[in-house]
PDB file with one MODEL, atoms N, CA, C and O in Angstrom:
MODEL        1
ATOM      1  N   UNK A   1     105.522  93.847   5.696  1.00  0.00           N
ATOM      2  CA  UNK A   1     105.341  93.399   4.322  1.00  0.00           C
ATOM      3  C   UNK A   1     103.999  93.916   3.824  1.00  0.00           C
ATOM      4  O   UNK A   1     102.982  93.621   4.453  1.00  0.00           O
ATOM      5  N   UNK A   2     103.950  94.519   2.951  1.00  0.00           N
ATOM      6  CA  UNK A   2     102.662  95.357   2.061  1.00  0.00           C
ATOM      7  C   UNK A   2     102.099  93.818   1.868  1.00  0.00           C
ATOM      8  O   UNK A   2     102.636  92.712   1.798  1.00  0.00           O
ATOM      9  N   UNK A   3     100.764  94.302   1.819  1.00  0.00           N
ATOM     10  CA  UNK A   3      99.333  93.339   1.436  1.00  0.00           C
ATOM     11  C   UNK A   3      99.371  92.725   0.118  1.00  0.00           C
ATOM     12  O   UNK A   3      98.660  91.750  -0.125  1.00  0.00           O
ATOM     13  N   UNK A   4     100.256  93.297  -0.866  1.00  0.00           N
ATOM     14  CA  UNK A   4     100.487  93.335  -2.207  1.00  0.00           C
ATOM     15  C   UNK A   4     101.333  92.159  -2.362  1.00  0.00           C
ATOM     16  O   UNK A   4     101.030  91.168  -3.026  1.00  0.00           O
ATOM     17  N   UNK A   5     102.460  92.338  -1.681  1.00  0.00           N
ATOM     18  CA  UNK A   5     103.414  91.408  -1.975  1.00  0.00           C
ATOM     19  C   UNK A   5     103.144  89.895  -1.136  1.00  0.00           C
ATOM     20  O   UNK A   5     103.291  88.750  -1.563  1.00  0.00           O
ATOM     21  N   UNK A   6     102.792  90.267  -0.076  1.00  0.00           N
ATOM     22  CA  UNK A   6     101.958  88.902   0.576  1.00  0.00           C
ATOM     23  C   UNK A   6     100.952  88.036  -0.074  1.00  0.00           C
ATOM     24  O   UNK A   6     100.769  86.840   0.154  1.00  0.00           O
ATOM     25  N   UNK A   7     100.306  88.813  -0.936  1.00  0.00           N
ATOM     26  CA  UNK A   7      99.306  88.086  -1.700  1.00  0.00           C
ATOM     27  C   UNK A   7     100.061  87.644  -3.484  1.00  0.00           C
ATOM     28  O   UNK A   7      99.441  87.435  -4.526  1.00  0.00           O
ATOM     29  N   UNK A   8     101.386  87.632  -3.268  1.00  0.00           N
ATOM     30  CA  UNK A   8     101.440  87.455  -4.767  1.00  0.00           C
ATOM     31  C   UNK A   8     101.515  88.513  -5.848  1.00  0.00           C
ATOM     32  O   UNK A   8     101.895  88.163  -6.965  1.00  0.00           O
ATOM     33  N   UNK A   9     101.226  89.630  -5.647  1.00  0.00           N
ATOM     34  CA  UNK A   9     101.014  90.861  -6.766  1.00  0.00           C
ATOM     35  C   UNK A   9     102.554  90.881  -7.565  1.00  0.00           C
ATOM     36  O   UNK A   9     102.715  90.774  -8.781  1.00  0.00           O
ATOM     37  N   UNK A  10     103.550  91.037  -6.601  1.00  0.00           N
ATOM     38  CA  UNK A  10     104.666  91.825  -7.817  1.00  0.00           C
ATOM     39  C   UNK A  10     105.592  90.344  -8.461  1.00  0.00           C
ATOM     40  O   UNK A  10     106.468  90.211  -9.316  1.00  0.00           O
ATOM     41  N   UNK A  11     104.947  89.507  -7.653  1.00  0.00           N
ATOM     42  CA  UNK A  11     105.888  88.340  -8.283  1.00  0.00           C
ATOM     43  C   UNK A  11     105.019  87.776  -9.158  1.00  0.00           C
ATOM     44  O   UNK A  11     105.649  87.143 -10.004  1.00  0.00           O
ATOM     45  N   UNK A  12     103.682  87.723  -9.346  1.00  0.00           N
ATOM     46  CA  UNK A  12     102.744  87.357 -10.337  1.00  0.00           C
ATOM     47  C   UNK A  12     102.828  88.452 -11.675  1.00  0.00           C
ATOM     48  O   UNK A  12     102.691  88.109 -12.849  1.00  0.00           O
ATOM     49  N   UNK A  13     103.065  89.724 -11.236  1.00  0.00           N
ATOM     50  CA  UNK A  13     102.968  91.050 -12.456  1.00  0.00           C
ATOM     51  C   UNK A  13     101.413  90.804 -12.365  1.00  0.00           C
ATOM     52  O   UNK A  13     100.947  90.483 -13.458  1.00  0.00           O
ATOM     53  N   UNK A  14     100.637  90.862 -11.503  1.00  0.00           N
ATOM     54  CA  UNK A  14      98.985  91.447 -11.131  1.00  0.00           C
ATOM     55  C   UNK A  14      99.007  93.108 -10.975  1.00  0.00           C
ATOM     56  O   UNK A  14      98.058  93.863 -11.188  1.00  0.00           O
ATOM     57  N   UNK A  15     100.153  93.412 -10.607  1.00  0.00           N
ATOM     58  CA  UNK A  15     100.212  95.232 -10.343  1.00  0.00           C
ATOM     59  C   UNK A  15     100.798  95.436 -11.496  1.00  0.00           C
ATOM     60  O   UNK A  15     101.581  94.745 -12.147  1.00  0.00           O
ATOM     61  N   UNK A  16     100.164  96.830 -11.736  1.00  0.00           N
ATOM     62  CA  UNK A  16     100.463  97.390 -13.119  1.00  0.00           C
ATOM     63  C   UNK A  16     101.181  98.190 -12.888  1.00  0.00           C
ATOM     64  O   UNK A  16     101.029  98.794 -11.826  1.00  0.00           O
ATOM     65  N   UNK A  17     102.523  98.628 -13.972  1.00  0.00           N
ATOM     66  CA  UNK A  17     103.844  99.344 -13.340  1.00  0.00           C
ATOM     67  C   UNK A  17     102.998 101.155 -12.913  1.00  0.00           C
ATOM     68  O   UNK A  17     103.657 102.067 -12.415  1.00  0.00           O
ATOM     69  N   UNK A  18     101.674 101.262 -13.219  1.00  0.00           N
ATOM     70  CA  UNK A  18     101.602 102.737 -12.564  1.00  0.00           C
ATOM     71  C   UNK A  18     100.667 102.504 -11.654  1.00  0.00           C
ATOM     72  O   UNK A  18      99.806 103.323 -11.975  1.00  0.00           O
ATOM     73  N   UNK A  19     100.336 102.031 -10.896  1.00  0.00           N
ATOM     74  CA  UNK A  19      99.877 100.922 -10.043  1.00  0.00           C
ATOM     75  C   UNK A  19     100.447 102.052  -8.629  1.00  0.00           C
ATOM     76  O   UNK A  19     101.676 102.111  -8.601  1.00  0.00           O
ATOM     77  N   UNK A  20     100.032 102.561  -7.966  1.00  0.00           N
ATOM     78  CA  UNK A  20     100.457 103.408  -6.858  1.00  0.00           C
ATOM     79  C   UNK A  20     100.116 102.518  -5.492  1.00  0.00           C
ATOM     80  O   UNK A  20     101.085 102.293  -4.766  1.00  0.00           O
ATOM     81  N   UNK A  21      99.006 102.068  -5.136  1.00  0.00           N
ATOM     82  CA  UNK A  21      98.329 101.386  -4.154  1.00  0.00           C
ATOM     83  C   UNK A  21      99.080  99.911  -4.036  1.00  0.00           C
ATOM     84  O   UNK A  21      99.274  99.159  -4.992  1.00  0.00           O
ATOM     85  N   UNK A  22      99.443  99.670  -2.729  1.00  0.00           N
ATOM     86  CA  UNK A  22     100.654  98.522  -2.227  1.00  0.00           C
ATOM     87  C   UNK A  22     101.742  98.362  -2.977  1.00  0.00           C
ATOM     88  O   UNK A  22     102.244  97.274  -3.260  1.00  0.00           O
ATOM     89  N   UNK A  23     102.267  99.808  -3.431  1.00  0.00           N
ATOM     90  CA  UNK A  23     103.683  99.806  -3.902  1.00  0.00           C
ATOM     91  C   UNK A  23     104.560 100.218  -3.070  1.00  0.00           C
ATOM     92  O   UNK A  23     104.317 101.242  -2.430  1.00  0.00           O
ATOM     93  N   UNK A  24     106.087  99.344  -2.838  1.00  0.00           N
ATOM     94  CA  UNK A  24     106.796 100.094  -2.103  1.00  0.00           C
ATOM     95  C   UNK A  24     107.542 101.413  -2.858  1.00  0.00           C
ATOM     96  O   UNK A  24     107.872 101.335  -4.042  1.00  0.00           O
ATOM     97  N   UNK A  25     107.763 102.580  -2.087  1.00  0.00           N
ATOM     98  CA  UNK A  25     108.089 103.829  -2.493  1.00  0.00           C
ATOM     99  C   UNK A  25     106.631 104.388  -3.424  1.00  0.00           C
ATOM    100  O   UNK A  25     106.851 105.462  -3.982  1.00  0.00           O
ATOM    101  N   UNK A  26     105.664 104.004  -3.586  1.00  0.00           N
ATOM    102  CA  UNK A  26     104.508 104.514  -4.212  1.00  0.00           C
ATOM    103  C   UNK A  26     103.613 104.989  -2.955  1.00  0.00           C
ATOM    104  O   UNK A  26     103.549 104.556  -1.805  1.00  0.00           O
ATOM    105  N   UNK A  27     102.980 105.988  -3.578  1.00  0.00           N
ATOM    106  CA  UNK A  27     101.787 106.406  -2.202  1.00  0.00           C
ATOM    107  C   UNK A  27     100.826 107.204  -3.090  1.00  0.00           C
ATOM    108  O   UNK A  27     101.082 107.001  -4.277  1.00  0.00           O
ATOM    109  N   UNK A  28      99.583 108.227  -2.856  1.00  0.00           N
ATOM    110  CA  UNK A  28      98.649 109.184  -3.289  1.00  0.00           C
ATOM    111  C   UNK A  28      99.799 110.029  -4.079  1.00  0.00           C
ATOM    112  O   UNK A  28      99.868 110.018  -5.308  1.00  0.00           O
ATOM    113  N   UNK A  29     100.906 110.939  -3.048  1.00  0.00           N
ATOM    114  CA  UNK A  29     101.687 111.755  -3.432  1.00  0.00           C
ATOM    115  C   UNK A  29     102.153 111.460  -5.071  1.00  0.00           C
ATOM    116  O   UNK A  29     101.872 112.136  -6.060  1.00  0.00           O
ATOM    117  N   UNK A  30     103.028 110.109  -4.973  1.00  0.00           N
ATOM    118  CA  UNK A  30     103.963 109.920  -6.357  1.00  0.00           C
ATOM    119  C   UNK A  30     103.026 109.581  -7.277  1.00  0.00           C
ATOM    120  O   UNK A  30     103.388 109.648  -8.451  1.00  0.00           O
ATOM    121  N   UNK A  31     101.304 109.044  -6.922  1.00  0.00           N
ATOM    122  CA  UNK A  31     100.750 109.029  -7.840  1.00  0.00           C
ATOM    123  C   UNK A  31      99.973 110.430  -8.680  1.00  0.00           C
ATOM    124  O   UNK A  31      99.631 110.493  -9.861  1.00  0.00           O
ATOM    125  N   UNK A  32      99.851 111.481  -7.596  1.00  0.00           N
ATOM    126  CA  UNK A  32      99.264 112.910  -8.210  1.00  0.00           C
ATOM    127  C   UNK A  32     100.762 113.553  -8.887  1.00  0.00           C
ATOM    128  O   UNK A  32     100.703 114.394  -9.784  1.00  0.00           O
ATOM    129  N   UNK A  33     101.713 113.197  -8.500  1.00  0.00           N
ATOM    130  CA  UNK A  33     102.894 113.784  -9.278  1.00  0.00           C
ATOM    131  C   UNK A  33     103.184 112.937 -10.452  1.00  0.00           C
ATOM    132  O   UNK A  33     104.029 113.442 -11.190  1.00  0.00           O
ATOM    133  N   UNK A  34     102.748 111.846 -10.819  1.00  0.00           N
ATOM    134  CA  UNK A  34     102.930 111.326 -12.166  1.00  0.00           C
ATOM    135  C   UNK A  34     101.805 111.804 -13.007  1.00  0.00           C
ATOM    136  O   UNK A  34     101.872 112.118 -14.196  1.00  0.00           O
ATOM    137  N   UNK A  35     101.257 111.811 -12.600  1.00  0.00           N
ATOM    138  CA  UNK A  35      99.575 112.817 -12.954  1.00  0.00           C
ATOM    139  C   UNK A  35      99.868 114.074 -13.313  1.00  0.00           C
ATOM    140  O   UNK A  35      99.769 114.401 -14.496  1.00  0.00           O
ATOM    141  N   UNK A  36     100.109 114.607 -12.737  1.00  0.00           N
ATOM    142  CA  UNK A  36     100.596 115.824 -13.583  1.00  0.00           C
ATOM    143  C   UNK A  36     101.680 116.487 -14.129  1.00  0.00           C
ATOM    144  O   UNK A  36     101.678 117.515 -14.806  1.00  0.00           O
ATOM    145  N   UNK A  37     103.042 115.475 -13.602  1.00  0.00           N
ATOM    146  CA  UNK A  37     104.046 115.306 -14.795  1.00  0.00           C
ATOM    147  C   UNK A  37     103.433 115.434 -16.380  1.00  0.00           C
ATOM    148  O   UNK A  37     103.556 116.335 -17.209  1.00  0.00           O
ATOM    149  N   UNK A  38     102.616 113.946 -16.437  1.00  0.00           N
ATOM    150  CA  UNK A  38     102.279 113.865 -17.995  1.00  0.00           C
ATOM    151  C   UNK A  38     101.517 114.292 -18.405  1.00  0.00           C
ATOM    152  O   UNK A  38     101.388 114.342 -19.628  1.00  0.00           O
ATOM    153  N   UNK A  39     100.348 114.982 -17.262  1.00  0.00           N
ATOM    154  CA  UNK A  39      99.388 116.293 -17.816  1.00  0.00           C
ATOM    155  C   UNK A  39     100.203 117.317 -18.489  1.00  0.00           C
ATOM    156  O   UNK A  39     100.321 117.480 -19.703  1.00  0.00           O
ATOM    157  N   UNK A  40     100.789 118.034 -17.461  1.00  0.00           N
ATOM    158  CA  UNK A  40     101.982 119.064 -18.108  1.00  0.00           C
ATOM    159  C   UNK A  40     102.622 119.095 -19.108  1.00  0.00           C
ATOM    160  O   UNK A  40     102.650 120.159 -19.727  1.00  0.00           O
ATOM    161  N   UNK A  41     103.178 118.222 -19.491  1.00  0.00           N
ATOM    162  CA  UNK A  41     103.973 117.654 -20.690  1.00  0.00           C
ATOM    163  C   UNK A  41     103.316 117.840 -22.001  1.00  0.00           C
ATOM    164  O   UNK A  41     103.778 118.505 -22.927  1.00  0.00           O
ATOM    165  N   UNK A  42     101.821 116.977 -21.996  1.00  0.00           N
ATOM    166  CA  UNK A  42     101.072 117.213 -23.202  1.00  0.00           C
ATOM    167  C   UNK A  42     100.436 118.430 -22.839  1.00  0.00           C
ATOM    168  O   UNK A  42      99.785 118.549 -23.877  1.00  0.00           O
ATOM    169  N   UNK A  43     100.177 119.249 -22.288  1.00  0.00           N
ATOM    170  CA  UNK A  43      99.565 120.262 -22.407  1.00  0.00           C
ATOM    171  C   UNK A  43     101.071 121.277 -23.089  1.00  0.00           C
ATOM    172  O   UNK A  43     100.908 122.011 -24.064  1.00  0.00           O
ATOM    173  N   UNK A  44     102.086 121.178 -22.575  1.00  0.00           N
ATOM    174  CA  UNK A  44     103.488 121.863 -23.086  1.00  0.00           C
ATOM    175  C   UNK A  44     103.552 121.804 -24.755  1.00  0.00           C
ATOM    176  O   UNK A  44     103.828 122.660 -25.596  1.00  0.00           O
ATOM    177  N   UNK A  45     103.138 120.278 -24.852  1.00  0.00           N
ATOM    178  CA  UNK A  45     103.804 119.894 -26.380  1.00  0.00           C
ATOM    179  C   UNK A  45     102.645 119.893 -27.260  1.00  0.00           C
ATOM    180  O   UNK A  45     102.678 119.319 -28.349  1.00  0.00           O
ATOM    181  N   UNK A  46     101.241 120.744 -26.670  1.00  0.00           N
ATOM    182  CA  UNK A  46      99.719 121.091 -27.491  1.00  0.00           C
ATOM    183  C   UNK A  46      99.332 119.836 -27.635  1.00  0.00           C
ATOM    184  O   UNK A  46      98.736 119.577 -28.681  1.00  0.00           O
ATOM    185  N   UNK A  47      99.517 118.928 -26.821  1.00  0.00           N
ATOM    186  CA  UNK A  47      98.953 117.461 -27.097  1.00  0.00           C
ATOM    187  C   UNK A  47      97.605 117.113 -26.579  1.00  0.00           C
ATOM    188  O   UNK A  47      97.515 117.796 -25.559  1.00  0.00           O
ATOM    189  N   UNK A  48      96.233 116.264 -26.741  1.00  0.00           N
ATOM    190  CA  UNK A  48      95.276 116.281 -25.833  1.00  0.00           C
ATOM    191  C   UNK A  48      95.830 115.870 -24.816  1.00  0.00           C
ATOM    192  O   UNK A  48      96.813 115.137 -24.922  1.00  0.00           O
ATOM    193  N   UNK A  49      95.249 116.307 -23.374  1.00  0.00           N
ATOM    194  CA  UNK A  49      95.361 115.483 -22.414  1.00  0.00           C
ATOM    195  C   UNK A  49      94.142 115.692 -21.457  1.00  0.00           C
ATOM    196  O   UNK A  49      93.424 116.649 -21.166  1.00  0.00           O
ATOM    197  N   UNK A  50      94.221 114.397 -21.102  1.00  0.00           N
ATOM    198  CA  UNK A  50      92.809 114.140 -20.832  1.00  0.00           C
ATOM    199  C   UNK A  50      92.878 112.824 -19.460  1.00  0.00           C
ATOM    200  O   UNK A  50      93.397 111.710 -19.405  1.00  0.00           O
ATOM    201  N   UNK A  51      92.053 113.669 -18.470  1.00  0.00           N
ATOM    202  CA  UNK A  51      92.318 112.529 -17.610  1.00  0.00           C
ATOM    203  C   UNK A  51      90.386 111.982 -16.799  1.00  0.00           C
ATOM    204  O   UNK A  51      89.399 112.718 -16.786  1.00  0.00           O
ATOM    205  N   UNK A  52      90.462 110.615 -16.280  1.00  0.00           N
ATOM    206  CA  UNK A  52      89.138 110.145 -15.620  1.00  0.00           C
ATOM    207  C   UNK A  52      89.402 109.426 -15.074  1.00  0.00           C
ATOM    208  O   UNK A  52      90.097 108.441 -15.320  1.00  0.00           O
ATOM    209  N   UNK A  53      88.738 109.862 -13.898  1.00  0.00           N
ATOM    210  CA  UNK A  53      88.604 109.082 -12.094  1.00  0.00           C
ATOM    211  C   UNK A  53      87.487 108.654 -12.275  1.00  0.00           C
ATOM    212  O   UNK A  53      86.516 109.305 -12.659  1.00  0.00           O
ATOM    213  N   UNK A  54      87.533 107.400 -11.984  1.00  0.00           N
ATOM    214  CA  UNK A  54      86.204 106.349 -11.494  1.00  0.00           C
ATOM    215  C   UNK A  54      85.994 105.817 -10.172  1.00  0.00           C
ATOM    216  O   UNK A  54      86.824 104.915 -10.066  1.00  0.00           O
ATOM    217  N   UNK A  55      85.355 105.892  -9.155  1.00  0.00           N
ATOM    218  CA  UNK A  55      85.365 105.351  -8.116  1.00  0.00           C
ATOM    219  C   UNK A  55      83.972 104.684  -8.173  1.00  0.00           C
ATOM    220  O   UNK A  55      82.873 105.213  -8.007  1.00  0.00           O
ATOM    221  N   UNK A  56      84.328 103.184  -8.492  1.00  0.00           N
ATOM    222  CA  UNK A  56      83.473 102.593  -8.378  1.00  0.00           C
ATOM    223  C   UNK A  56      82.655 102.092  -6.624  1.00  0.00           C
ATOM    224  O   UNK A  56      83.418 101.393  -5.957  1.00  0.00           O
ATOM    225  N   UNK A  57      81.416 102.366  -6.007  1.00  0.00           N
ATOM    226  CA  UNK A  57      81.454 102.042  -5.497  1.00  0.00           C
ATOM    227  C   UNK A  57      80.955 100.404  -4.947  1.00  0.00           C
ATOM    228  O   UNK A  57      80.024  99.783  -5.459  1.00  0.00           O
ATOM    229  N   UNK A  58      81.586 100.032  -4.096  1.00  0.00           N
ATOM    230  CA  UNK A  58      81.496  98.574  -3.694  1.00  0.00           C
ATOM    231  C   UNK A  58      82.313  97.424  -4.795  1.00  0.00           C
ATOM    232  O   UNK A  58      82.356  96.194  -4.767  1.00  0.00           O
ATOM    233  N   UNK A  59      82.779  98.203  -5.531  1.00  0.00           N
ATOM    234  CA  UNK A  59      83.426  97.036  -6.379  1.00  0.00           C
ATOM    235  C   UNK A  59      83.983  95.993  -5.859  1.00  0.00           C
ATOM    236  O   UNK A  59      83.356  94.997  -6.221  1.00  0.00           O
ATOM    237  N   UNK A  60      85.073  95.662  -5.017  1.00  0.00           N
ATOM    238  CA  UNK A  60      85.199  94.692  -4.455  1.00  0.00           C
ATOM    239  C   UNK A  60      84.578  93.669  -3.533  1.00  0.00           C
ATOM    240  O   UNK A  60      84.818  92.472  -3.380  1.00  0.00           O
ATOM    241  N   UNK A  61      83.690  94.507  -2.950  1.00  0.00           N
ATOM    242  CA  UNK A  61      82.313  94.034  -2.173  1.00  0.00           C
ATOM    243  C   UNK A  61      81.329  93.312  -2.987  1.00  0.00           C
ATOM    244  O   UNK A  61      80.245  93.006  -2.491  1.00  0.00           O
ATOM    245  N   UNK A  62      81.580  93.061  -4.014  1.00  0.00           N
ATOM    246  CA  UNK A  62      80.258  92.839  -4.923  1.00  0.00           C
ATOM    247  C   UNK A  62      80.588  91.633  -5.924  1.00  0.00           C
ATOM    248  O   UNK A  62      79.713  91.126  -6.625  1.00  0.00           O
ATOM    249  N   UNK A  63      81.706  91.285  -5.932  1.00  0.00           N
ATOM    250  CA  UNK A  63      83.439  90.106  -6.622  1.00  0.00           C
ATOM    251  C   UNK A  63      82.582  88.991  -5.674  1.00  0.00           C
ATOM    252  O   UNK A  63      82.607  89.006  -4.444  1.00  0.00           O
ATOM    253  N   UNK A  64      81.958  88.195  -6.347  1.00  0.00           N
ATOM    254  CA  UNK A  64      82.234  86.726  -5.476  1.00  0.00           C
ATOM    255  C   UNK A  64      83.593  86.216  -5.196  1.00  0.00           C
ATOM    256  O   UNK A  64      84.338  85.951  -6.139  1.00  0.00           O
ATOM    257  N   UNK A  65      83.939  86.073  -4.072  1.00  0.00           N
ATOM    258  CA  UNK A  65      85.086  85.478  -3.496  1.00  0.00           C
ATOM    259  C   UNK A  65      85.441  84.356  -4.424  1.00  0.00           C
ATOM    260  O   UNK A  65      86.657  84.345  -4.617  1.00  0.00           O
ATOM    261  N   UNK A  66      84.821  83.433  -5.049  1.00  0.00           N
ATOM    262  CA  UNK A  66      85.164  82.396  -5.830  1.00  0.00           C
ATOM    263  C   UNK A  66      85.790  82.690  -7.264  1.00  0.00           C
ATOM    264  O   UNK A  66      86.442  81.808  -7.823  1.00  0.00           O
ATOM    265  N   UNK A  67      85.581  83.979  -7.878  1.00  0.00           N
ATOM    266  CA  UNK A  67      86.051  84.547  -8.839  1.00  0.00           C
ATOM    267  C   UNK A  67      87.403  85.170  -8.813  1.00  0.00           C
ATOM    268  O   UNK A  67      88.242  85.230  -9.713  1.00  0.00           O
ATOM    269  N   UNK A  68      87.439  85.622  -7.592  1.00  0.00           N
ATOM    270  CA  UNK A  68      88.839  86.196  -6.890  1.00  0.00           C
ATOM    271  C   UNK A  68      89.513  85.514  -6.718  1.00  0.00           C
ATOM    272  O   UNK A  68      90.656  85.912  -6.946  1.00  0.00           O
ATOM    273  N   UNK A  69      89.402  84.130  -6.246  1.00  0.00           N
ATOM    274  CA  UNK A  69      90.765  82.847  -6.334  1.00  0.00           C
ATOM    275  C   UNK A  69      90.715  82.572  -7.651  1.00  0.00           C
ATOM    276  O   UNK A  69      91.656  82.935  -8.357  1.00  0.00           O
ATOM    277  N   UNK A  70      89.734  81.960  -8.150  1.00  0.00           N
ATOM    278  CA  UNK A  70      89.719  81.230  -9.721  1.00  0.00           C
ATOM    279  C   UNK A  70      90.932  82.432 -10.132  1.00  0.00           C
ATOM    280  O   UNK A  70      92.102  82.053 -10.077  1.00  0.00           O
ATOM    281  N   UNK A  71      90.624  84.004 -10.578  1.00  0.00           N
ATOM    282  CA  UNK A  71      91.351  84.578 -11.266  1.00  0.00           C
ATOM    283  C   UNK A  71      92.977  84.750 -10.805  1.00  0.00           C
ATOM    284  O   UNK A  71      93.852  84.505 -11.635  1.00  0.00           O
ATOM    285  N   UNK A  72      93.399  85.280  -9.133  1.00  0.00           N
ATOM    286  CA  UNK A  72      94.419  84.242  -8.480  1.00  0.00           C
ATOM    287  C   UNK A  72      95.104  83.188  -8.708  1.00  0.00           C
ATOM    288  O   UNK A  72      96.311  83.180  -8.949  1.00  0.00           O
ATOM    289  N   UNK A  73      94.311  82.136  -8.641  1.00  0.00           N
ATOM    290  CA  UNK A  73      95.452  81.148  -9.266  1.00  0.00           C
ATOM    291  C   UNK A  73      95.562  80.639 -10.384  1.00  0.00           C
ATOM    292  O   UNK A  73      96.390  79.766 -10.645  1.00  0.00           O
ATOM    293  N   UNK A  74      94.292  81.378 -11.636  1.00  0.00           N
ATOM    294  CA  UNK A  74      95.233  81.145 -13.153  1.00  0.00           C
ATOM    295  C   UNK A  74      96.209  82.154 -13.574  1.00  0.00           C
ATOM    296  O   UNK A  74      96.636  82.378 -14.706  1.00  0.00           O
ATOM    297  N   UNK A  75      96.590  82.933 -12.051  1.00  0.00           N
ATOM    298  CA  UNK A  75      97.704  83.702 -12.619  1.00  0.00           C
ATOM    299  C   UNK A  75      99.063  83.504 -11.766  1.00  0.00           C
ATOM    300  O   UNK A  75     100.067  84.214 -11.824  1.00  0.00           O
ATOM    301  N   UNK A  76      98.844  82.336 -10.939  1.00  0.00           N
ATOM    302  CA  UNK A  76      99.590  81.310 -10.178  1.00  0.00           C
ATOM    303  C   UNK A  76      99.849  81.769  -8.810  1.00  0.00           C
ATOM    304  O   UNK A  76     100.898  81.412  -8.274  1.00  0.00           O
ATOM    305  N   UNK A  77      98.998  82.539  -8.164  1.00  0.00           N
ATOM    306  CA  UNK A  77      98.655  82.832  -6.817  1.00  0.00           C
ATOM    307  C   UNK A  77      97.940  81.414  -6.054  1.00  0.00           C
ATOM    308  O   UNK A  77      96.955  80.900  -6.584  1.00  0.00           O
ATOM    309  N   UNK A  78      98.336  81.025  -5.187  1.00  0.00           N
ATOM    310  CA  UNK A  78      98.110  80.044  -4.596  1.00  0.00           C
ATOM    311  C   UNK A  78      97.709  80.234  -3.056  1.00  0.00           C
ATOM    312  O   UNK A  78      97.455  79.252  -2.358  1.00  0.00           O
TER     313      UNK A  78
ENDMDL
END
């Protein structure tokens, strides 16, 4: 059982449908191929396209644990 679904994610809707990370059938792969599906596309149809990676570091390291339940269970993670 993915970490995702153990904790509540797909039965809460906490994962966002392009959401690649603890999806089943999602991985790096289907996420660089949706990536440049819709790069391609607007670049085809002269559209901007425009993409940005953020890697924040320590972000989760840095979340007081008490903020992480509070936000958890007002979204009915228990």
């Amino acid at each position: 059982m993915s970490k995702a679904k153990y904790c509540g994610l797909n039965t809460v809707k906490l994962a966002n449908a392009s959401q690649h990370a603890y999806q089943p059938g999602k991985s790096t792969d289907t996420a660089l191929y949706s990536l440049s599906f819709i790069l391609e596309k607007n670049v085809k149809a002269k559209e901007i396209a425009l993409a940005v990676f953020l890697d924040i570091e320590g972000a989760f390291d840095k979340v007081p644990i008490e903020a992480i339940v509070r936000a958890l269970e007002h979204r009915g993670v228990n």
